[in-house]
C-alpha positions in Angstrom: 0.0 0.0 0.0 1.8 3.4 -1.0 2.4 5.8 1.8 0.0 8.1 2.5 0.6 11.7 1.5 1.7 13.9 4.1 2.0 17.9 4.6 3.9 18.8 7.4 3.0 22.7 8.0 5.1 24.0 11.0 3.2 23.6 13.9 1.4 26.6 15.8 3.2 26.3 19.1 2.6 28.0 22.4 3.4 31.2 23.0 6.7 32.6 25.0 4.7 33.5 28.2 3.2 31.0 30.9 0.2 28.6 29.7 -2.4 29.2 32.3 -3.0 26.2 34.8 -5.5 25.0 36.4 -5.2 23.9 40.3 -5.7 20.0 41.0 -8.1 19.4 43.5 -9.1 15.8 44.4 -12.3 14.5 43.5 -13.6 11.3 43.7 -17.4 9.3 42.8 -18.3 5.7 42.9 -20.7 4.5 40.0 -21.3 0.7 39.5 -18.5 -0.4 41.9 -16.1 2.2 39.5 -14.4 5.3 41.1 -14.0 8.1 38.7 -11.3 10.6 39.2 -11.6 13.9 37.9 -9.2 16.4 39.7 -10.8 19.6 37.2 -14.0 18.9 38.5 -13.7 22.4 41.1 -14.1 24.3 37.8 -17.9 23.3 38.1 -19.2 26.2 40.1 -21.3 24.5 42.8 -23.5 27.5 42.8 -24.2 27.4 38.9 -26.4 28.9 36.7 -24.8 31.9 39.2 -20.8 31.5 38.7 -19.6 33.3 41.6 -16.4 31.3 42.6 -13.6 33.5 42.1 -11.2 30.6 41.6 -13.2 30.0 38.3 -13.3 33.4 37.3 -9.5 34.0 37.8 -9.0 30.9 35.7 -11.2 31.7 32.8 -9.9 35.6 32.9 -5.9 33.9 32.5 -7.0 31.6 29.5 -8.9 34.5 28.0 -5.8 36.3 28.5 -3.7 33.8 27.0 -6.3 34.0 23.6 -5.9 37.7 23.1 -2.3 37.2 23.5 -2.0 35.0 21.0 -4.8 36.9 19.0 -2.6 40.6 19.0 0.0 39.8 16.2 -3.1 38.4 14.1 -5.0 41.7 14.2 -3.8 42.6 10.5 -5.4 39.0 9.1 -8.1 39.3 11.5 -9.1 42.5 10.5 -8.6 41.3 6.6 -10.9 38.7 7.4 -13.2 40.7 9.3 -13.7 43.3 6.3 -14.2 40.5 3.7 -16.9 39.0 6.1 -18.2 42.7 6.4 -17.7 42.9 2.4 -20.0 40.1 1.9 -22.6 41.1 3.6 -25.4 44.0 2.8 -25.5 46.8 5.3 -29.4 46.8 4.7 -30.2 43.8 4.0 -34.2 42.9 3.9 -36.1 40.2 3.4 -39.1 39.2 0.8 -41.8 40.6 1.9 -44.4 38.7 3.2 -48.3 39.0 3.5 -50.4 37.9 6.4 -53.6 39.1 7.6 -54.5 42.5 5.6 -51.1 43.4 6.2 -47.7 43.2 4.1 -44.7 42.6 6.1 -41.1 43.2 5.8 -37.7 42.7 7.9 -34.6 44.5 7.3 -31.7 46.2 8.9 -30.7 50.2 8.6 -26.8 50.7 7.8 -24.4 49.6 10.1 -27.0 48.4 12.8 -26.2 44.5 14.2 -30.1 44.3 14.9 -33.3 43.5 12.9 -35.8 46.1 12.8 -39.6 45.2 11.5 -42.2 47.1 9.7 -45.8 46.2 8.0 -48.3 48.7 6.0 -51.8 48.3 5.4 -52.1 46.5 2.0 -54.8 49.3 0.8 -52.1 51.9 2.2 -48.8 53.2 1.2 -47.8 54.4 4.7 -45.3 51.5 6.1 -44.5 51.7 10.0 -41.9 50.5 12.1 -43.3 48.1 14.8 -40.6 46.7 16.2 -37.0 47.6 16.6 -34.4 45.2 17.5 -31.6 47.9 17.7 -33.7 50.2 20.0 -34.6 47.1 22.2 -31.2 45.9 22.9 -29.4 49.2 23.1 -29.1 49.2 27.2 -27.6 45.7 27.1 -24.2 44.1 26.2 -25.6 40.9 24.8 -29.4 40.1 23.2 -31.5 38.2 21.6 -35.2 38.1 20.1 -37.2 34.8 20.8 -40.3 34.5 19.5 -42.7 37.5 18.0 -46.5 37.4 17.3 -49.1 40.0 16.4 -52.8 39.4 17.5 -55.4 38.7 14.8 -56.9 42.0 15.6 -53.7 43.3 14.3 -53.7 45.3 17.8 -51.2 43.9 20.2 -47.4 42.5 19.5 -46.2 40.2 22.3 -42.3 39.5 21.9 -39.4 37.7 23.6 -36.0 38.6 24.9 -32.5 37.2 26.6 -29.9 39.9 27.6 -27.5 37.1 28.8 -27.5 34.3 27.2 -28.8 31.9 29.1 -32.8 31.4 27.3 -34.7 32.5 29.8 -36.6 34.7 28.3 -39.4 37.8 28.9 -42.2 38.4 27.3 -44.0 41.7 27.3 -46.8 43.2 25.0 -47.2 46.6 22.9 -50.1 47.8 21.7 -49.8 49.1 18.4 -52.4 51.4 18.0 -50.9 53.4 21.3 -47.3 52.3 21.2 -47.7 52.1 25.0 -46.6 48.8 26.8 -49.3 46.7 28.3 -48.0 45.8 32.1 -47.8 42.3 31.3 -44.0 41.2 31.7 -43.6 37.6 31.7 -40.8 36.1 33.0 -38.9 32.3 32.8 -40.3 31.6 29.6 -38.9 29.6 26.9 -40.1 32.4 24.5 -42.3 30.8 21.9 -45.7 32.8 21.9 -48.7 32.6 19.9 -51.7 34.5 20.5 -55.8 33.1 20.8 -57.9 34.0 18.3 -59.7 36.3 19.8 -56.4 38.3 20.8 -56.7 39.1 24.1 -54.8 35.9 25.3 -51.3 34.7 24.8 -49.8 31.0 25.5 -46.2 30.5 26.1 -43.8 27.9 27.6 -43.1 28.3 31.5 -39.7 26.9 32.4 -39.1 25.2 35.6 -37.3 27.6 38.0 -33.8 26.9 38.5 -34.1 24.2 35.8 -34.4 25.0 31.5 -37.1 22.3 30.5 -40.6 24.2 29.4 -42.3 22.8 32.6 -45.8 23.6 31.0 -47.6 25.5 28.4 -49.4 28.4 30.2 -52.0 30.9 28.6 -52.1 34.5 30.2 -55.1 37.1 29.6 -54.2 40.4 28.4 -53.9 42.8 31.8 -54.0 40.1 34.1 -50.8 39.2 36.4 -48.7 35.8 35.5 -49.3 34.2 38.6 -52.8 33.8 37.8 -51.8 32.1 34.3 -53.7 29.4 33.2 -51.8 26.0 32.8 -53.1 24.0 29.9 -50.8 21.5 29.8 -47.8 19.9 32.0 -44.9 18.0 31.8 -44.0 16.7 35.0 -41.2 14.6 33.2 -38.1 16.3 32.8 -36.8 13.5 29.9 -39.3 15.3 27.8 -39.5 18.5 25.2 -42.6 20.3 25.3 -44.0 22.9 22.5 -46.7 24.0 20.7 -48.1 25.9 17.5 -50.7 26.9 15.5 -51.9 24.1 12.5 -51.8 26.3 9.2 -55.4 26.2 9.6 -54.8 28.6 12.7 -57.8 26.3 14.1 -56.3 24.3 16.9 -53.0 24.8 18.9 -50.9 21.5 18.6 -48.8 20.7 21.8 -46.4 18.1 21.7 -43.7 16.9 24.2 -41.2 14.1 23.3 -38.2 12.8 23.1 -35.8 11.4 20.7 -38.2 8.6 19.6 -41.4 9.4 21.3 -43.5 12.2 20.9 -47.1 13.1 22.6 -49.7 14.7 21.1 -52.6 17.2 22.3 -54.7 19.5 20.5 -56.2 22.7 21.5 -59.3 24.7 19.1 -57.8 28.1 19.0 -61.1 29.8 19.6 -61.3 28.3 23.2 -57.8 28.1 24.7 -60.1 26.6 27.9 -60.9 23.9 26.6 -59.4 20.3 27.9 -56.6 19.5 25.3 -57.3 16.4 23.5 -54.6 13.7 23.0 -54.4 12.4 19.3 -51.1 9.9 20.3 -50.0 8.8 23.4 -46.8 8.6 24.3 -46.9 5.2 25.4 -47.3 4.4 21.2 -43.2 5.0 20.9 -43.3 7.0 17.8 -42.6 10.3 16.3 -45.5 12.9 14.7 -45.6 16.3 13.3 -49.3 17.3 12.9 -51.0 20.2 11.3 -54.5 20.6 10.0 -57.0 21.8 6.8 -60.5 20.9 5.5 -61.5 19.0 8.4 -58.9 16.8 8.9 -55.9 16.4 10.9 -52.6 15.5 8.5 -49.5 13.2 10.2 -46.1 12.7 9.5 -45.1 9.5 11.7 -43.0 7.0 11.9 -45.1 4.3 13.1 -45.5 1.8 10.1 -42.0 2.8 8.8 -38.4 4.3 10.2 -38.7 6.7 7.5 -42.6 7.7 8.3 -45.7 7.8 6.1 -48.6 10.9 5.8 -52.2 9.8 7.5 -55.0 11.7 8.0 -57.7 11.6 10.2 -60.9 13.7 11.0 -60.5 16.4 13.3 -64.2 15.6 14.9 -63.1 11.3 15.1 -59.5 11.8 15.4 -58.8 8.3 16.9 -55.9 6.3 16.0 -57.6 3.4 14.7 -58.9 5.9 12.1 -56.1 7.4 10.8 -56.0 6.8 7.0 -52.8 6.6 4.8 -52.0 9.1 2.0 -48.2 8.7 1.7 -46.7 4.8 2.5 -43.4 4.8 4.4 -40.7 3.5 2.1 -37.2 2.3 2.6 -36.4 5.2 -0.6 -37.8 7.7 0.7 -37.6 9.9 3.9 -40.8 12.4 4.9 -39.1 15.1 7.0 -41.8 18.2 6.5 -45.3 19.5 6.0 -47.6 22.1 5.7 -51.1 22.3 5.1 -52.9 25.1 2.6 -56.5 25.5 1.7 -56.3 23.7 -2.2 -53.2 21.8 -1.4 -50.2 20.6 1.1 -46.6 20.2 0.3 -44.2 17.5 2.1 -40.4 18.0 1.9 -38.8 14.9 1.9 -35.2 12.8 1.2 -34.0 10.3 -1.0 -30.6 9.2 -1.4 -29.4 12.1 0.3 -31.0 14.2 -2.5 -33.8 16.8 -0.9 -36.9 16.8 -2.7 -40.1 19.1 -2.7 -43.7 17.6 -3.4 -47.3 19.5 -3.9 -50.4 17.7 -3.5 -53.8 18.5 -3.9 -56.2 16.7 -1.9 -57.3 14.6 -4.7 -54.3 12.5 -5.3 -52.0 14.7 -7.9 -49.0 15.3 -7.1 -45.4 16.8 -8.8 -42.1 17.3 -7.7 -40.5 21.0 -8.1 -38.0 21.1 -10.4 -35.0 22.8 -9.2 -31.8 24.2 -11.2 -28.8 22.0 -9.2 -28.6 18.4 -8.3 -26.7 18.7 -4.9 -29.0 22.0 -2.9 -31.0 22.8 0.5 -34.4 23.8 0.1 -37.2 24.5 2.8 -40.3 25.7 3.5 -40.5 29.6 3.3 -42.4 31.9 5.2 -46.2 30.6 4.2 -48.3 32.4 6.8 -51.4 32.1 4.9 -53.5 29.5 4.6 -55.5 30.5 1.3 -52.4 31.6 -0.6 -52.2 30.3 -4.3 -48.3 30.2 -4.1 -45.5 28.6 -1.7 -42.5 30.3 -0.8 -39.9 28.3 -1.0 -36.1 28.7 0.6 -33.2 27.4 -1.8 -29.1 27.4 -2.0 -26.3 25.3 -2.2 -22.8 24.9 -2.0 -22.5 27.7 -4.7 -25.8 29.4 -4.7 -26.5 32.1 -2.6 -29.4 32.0 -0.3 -32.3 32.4 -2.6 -36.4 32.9 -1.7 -39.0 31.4 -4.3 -42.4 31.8 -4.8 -43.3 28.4 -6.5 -47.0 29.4 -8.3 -49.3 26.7 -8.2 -51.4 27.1 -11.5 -48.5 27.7 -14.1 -45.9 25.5 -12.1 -43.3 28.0 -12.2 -40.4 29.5 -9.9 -40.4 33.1 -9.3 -37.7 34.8 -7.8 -38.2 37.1 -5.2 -35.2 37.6 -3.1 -31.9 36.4 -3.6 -28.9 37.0 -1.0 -26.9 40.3 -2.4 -23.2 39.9 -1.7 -21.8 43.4 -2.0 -18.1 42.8 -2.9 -19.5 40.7 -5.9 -19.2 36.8 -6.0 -19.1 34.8 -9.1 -21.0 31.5 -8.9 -19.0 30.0 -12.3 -15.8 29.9 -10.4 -16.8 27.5 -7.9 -17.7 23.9 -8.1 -19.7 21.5 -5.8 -19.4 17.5 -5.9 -21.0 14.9 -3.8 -18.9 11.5 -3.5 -19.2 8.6 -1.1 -17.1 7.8 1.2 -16.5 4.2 2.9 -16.4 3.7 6.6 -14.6 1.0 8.1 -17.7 -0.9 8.4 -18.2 -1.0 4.9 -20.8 1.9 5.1 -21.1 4.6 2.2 -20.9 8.3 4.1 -22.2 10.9 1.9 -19.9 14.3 1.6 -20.4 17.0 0.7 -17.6 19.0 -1.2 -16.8 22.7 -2.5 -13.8 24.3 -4.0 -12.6 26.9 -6.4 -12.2 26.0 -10.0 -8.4 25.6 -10.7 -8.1 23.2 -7.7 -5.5 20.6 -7.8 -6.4 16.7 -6.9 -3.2 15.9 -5.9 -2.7 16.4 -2.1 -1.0 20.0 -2.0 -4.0 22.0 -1.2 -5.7 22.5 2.3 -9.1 21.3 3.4 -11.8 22.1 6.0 -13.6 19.6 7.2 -16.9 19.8 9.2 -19.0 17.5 11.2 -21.6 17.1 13.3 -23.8 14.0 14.1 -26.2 14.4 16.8 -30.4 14.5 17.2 -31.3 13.1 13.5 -29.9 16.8 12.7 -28.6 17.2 9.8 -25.6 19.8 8.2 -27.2 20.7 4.6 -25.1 21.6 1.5 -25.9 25.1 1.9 -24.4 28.6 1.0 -21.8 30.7 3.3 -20.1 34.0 2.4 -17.5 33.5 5.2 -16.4 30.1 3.8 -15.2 32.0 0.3 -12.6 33.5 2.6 -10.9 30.0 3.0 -11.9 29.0 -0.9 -10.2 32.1 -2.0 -7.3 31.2 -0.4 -7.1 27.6 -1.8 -9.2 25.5 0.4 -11.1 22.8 -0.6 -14.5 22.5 2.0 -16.1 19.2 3.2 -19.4 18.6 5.1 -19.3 14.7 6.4 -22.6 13.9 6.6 -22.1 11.2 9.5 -24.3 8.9 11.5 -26.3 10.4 14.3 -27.7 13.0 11.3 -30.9 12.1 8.8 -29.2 12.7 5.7 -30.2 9.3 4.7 -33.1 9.1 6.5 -34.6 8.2 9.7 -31.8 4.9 10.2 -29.4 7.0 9.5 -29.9 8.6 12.8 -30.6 5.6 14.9 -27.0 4.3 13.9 -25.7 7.2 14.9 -27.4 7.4 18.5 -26.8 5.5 22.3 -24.8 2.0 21.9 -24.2 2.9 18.1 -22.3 6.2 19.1 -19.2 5.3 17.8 -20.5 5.7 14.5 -20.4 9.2 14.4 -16.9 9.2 15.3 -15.5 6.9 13.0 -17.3 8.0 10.1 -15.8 11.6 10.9 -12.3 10.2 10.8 -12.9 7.5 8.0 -14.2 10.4 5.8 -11.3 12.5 6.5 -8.9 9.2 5.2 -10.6 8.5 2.3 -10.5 12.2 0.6 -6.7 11.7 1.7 -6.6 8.8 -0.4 -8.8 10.5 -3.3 -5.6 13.1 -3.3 -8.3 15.6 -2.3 -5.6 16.5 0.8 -2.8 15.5 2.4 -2.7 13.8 5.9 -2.0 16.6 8.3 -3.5 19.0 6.4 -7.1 19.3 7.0 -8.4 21.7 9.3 -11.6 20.8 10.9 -14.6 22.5 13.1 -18.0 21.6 15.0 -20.0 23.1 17.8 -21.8 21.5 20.7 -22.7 17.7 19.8 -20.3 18.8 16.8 -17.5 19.9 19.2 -17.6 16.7 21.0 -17.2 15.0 17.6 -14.5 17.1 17.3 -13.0 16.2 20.8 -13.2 12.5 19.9 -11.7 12.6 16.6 -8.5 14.6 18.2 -8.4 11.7 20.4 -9.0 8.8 17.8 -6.6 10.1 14.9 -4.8 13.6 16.0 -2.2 12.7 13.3 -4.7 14.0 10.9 -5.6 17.3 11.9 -3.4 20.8 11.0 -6.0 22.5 13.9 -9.3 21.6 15.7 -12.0 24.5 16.4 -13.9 22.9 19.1 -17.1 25.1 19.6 -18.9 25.0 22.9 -17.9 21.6 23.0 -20.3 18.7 25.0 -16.8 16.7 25.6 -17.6 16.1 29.2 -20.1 13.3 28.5 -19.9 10.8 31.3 -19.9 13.3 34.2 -23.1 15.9 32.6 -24.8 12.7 31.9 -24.0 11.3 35.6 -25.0 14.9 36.8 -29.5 14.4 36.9 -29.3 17.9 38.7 -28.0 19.6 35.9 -31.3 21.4 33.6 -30.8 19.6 30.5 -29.2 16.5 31.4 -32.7 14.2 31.6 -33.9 15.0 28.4 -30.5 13.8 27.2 -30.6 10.3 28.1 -32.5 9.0 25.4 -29.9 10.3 22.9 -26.6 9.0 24.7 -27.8 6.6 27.6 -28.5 6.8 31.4 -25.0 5.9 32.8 -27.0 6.3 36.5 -29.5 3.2 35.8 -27.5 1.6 32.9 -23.6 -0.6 34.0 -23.0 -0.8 30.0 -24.4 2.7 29.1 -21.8 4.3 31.8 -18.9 2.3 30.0 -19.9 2.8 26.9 -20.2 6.5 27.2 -16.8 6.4 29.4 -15.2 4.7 26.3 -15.7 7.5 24.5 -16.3 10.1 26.1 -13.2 12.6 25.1 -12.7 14.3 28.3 -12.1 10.7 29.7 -9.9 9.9 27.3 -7.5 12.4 27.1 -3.9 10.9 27.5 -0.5 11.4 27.7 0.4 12.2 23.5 1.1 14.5 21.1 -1.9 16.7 19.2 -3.0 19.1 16.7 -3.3 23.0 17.9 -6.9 23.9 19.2 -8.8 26.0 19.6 -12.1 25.8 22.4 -14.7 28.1 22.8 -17.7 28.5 25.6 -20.3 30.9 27.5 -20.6 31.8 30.8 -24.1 31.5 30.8 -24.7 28.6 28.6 -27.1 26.2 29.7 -27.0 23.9 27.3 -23.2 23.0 27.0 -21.9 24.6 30.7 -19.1 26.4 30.5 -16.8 24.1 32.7 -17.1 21.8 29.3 -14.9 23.7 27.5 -12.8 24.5 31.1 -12.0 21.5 32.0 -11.4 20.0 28.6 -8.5 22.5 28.1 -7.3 22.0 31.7 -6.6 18.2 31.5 -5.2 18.6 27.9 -2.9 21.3 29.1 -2.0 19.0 32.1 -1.3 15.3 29.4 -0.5 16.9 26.1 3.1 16.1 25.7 3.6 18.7 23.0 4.2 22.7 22.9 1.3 22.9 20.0 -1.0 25.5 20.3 -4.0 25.4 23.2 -6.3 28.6 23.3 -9.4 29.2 24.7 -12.0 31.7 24.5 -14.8 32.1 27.1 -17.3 34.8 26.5 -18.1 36.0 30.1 -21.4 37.4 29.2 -23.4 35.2 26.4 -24.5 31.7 26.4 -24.8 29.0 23.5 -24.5 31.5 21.0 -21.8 33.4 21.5 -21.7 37.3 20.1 -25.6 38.6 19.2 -24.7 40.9 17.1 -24.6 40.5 13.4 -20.9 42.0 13.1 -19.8 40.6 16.4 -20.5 37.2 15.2 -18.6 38.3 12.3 -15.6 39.3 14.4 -16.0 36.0 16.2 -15.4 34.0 13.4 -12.7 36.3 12.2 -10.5 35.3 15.0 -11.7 31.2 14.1 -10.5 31.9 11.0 -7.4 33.8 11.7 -6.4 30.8 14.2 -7.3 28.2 11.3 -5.3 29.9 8.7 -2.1 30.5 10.7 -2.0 26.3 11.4 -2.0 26.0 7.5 1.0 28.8 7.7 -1.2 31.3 5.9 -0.9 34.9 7.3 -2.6 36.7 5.0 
């Protein structure tokens, strides 16, 4: 067998001052007649979501140090980088408008603001007017973000949601818009999703469980009243379970659903009588998944209980038993349902085959056609579609090389008409760029799809550089779409590559239950298998691939530096979930329930607590040589804690037996999602970028 190709750039190595370190502290648990060590575990602030301990805080402040250290001689290429980011990207920037309700409505931003402001005008009136202002809103604060935004079906009231600190609990409060005085109503520990009764002088919204971040139950709150005298309408007293809710297209019933990985329960609510006793359409004792919405009479399902891969039922909305649902589209092994909506003359169901997305219109007399669509390899989805008699479908589209484009797709002539597509000031040429999907063969025989994307003039023969991405986690799924700050690498040689691993739904349902609890592994070694066999394509040379994930994708990216670190020129790992055994040992923690029927219950389960030790990478950090990295985390994240990200650096700091680069950034006042800001996301990825780049030697 010839000798793989190797590319040995010069190592980023630490820099001249002290690496920070972390105090040892001993720590010790017994689980199944096993003792676990874990001398890092002090950086979990006892007191947490409030991090007080100032041992923590001085730790975190010296690695952030160390980061902007390292980050000062970079300023030139981070600034390059930040300016072609900036370049890329329209200053006022609106969407398509949309129409719902008497009203047209439109998004956009004013030049140079980070924050979204909204405006609608009477559609028998010129006069447009400002509604809502994201920049006005967040001006006090440091960090924030909109959650959820609804206006009444009086067209009177806005209710909206906020976070100023990152950690999703959110406020509501109400305007009405005929005054532009605030109601008195301020809402507080809510998940943020909001929709309003039909008669508009009622709200529901998701309460979260105080001191814990699971929607506890969906509440409904009358207009003036005070929250404590909210109405619950439904609750979930088990914490393993996600509970939602929305209008059907129909805007007839509320749907509320709470589930879990495979199981999902089922309510409905008529909208006209948010009172009334919701009424169960599936159980969650039936173990299967359903997304429901409603037109005509009837009820329409998406579930996976005849077939992994789900069919389309329906069922009356005034006999909407189980034993009457009635089959429109079979399950197939082919052929993956993943969406729906319901209009008045006809539905449309997104689905999968092969990897291949495809878009389907029925009428409700069993025609149907596929849209045709100008590329082979793309991402579509369903656009904004607020109205339920519309005779169109907006339809979301890019790919690899096509800029984020908006579609109305007319039903009568069965045409595509363009209505928005994603302006890139600095100018971007769509010819010089090519897209491919190949498969690639794990070492269980197992053909991964990827995804790839590279200037035209590349060369196939090892010398080149290559990103890599992954993530692999919740049947979610990276799609070949477009990104303006990804031309920055292409520009500068890269080839790009989305693995499209186990654990994600790119080829269906399956796809994702090999991916999941004992079949874990999966994920990882498809990850690192891709990654070999587009070295032995000649697509890269060992050593030279860059690669990047966040959360469940940052814990993919911790275990493939552990599995194959001879691979990698850097690793970004963002907000990584790396500390698997111990969060999932951890019930207290808010999300940690909910998470057991995706990785296991190590508590109950002997052989869930050593599979998950197996691989979990914190665990199985040891004494070796690896790639530079780079790890990022919030303060105030509740969804991967901080002390993730902490720790993981700590214990590699203390076994690494390398001077590679280790940074680590920690943003001390944001959560999940790091900068809110539309240009202090930007600068955030500058400084990803600038790190990347410098590992492949490039400065510039």
């Amino acid at each position: 067998m010839p000798e793989k190709p190797t590319v040995q750039n010069p190592r980023l190595k630490q820099l001249s001052i002290p690496t920070p370190q972390a105090s040892k502290i001993p720590f010790r648990a017994q689980f199944h007649d096993q003792t676990i060590t874990d001398h890092f575990n002090w950086l979990k602030d006892p007191s947490y979501p409030e991090v007080n301990d100032q041992a923590v805080i001085d730790y975190l402040n010296e690695e952030n140090a160390y980061f902007n250290t390292f980050l000062a001689p970079k300023k030139p290429l981070i600034d390059t980088l930040f300016a072609e980011f900036k370049g890329r990207t329209n200053d006022t920037d609106s969407s398509a408008p949309w129409v719902t309700n008497g009203y047209e409505y439109k998004a956009f931003y004013k030049p140079s603001e980070e924050y979204l402001t909204f405006s609608r005008r009477k559609l028998d009136n010129d006069e447009e007017v400002t509604f809502l202002s994201v920049t006005e809103l967040a001006k006090p604060f440091d960090y924030f973000t909109m959650g959820d935004w609804d206006v009444s079906p009086n067209n009177q009231f806005i209710a909206y949601s906020y976070n100023t600190n990152g950690d999703e609990r959110f406020k509501i409060v109400i305007k009405d818009l005929n005054t532009g005085q605030m109601l008195s109503n301020e809402l507080c520990d809510t998940n943020g999703d909001i929709e309003f009764s039909a008669d508009s002088q009622s709200i529901v919204y998701g309460a979260l469980a105080i001191d814990r971040w699971y929607t506890q139950s969906v509440n409904v709150h009358k207009l003036g009243s005070k929250q404590v005298n909210d109405k619950v309408m439904y609750s979930e007293r088990d914490e393993g379970y996600f509970l939602g809710f929305g209008l059907t297209s129909s805007k007839e019933y509320l749907v509320i659903t709470s589930g879990q990985s495979e199981t999902s329960e089922t309510y409905v609510v008529p909208s006209a009588d948010f009172t009334a006793t919701p009424v169960k359409l599936v159980s969650r004792e039936q173990h299967f998944l359903n997304d429901i919405d409603h037109a005509n009479g009837y009820f329409y399902i998406i579930a996976n209980d005849t077939h992994t891969n789900s069919r389309l039922a329906k069922v009356s909305d005034k006999q909407p038993s189980y034993d009457k649902w009635e089959t429109v589209i079979a399950g197939s092994d082919k052929r993956y349902l993943m969406d729906m909506q319901n209009f008045q003359s006809f539905m449309v169901v997104t689905s999968r085959e092969n990897g291949i997305e495809r878009f389907t219109l029925y009428d409700y007399a069993s025609n149907e056609h596929d849209v045709e669509f100008p590329e082979s390899v793309f991402s579509i989805s369903n656009g904004n579609n607020p109205e339920f008699t519309q005779d169109f479908v907006r339809i979301n589209y890019n790919s690899m090389i096509t800029p984020s484009t908006v579609f109305d797709y007319r039903i009568a002539s069965k045409t595509l008409v363009t209505k928005k597509v994603q302006e890139i000031p600095s100018g971007y040429d769509k010819s010089l760029y090519v897209t491919e999907r190949i498969m690639a063969p794990a070492r269980d025989g197992v053909l991964v799809p990827v995804t790839l994307v590279y200037k035209k003039g590349f060369k196939r023969d090892s010398s080149q550089p290559m990103h890599l991405y992954g993530y692999g986690a919740y049947g979610s799924t990276v799609t070949p779409s477009f990104s303006t700050t990804r031309l920055s690498l292409l520009d500068r040689g890269f080839s790009y590559a989305i693995a499209h691993v186990r654990g994600s739904d790119m080829l269906g349902h399956q796809w994702y239950l090999d991916g999941k609890l004992d079949k874990r592994m999966n994920t990882f070694n498809d990850f690192v298998d891709v990654a070999r066999h587009l070295v032995s394509e000649k697509y890269v040379a060992q050593g030279n691939i860059s690669v990047s994930g966040r959360s469940a994708g940052g814990k993919l990216m911790g275990a493939a530096t552990i599995q194959a670190p001879e691979l990698w020129s850097s690793v970004t790992l963002g907000v990584p979930f790396v500390d698997v055994l111990n969060t999932m040992l951890d019930a207290n923690l808010p999300l940690t329930p909910p998470e057991w029927s995706e990785w296991g219950n190590p508590i109950e389960d002997p052989v869930a607590f050593n599979y998950i030790q197996s691989y979990s990478p914190y665990d199985n950090i040891v004494a070796r040589e690896y790639p530079p990295m780079l790890v990022t985390g919030g303060l105030n994240d509740p969804r991967v804690t901080y002390w993730e990200p902490a720790k993981w650096t700590a214990r590699m700091r203390e076994l690494k037996t390398d001077d590679n680069l280790l940074v680590m950034r920690i943003n001390m006042g944001a959560g999940h999602f790091a900068n809110s800001g539309r240009y202090g996301r930007l600068r955030d990825y500058a400084e990803e970028f600038a790190f990347m780049l410098a590992s492949h030697s490039i400065t510039k």
